[in-house]
C-alpha positions in Angstrom: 117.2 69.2 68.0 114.2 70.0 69.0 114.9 70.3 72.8 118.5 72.5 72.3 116.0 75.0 70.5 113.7 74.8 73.6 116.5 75.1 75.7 117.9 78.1 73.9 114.3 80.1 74.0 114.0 79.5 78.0 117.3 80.5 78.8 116.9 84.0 76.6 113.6 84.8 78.4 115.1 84.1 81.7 118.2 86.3 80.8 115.8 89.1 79.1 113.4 89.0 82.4 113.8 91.7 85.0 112.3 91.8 88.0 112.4 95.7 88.5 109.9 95.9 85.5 107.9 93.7 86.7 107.3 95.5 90.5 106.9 98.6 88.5 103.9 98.0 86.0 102.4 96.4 88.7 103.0 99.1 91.1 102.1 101.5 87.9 99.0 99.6 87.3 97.9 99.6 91.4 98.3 103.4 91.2 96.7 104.0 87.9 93.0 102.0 89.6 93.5 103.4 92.8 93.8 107.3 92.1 96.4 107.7 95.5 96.8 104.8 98.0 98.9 104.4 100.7 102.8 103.3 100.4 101.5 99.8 102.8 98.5 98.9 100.1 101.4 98.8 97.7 103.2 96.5 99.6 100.6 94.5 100.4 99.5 94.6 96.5 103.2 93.2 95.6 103.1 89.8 98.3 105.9 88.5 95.9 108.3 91.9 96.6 109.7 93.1 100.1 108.6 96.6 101.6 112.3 97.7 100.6 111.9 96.0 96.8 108.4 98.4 96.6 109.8 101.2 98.2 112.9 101.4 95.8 111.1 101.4 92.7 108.4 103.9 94.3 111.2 106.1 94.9 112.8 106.1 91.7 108.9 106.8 89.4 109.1 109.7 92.1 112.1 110.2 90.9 111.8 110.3 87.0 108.7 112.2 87.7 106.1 109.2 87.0 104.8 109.2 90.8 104.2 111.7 93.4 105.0 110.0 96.9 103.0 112.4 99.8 103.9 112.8 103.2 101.1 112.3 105.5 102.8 112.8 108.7 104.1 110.1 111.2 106.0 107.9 108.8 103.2 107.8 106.6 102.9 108.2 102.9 101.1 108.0 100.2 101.5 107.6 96.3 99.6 109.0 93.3 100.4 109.1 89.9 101.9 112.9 88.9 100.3 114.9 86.5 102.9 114.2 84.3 102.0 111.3 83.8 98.9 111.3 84.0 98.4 113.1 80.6 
């Protein structure tokens, strides 16, 4: 009995686990001690997440208006936290 029960609570936390949230506090969190950083330290702080997996969820907190992403010219930007959500 004891092992269906076991069974039962790893398979909801697996189901209930999302990987998006995951790349997101911790690209929240990198932002948050950093001030503004560069889109690469991001990538390089996520070594478990693609440049594309990093990139996506920076674009959509730009999007919902939780990060600013900067153009610094010559395909380079850089990311800061907006004043939104800053307060």
């Amino acid at each position: 009995m004891m092992n269906n029960t076991q069974d039962i609570l790893k398979e909801s936390s697996q189901i209930h686990h999302d990987p998006h949230t995951d790349v997101r506090s911790h690209i929240l969190e990198t932002v948050r001690r950093e001030n503004e950083c560069d889109l690469e330290e991001l990538v390089r702080a996520c070594p478990s997440c693609t440049w594309n997996q990093v990139f996506l969820e920076v674009d959509c907190l730009s999007r919902t208006g939780k990060l600013r992403l900067l153009r610094k010219g010559n395909g380079l930007y850089s990311v800061r936290l907006s004043s939104s959500a800053t307060g």
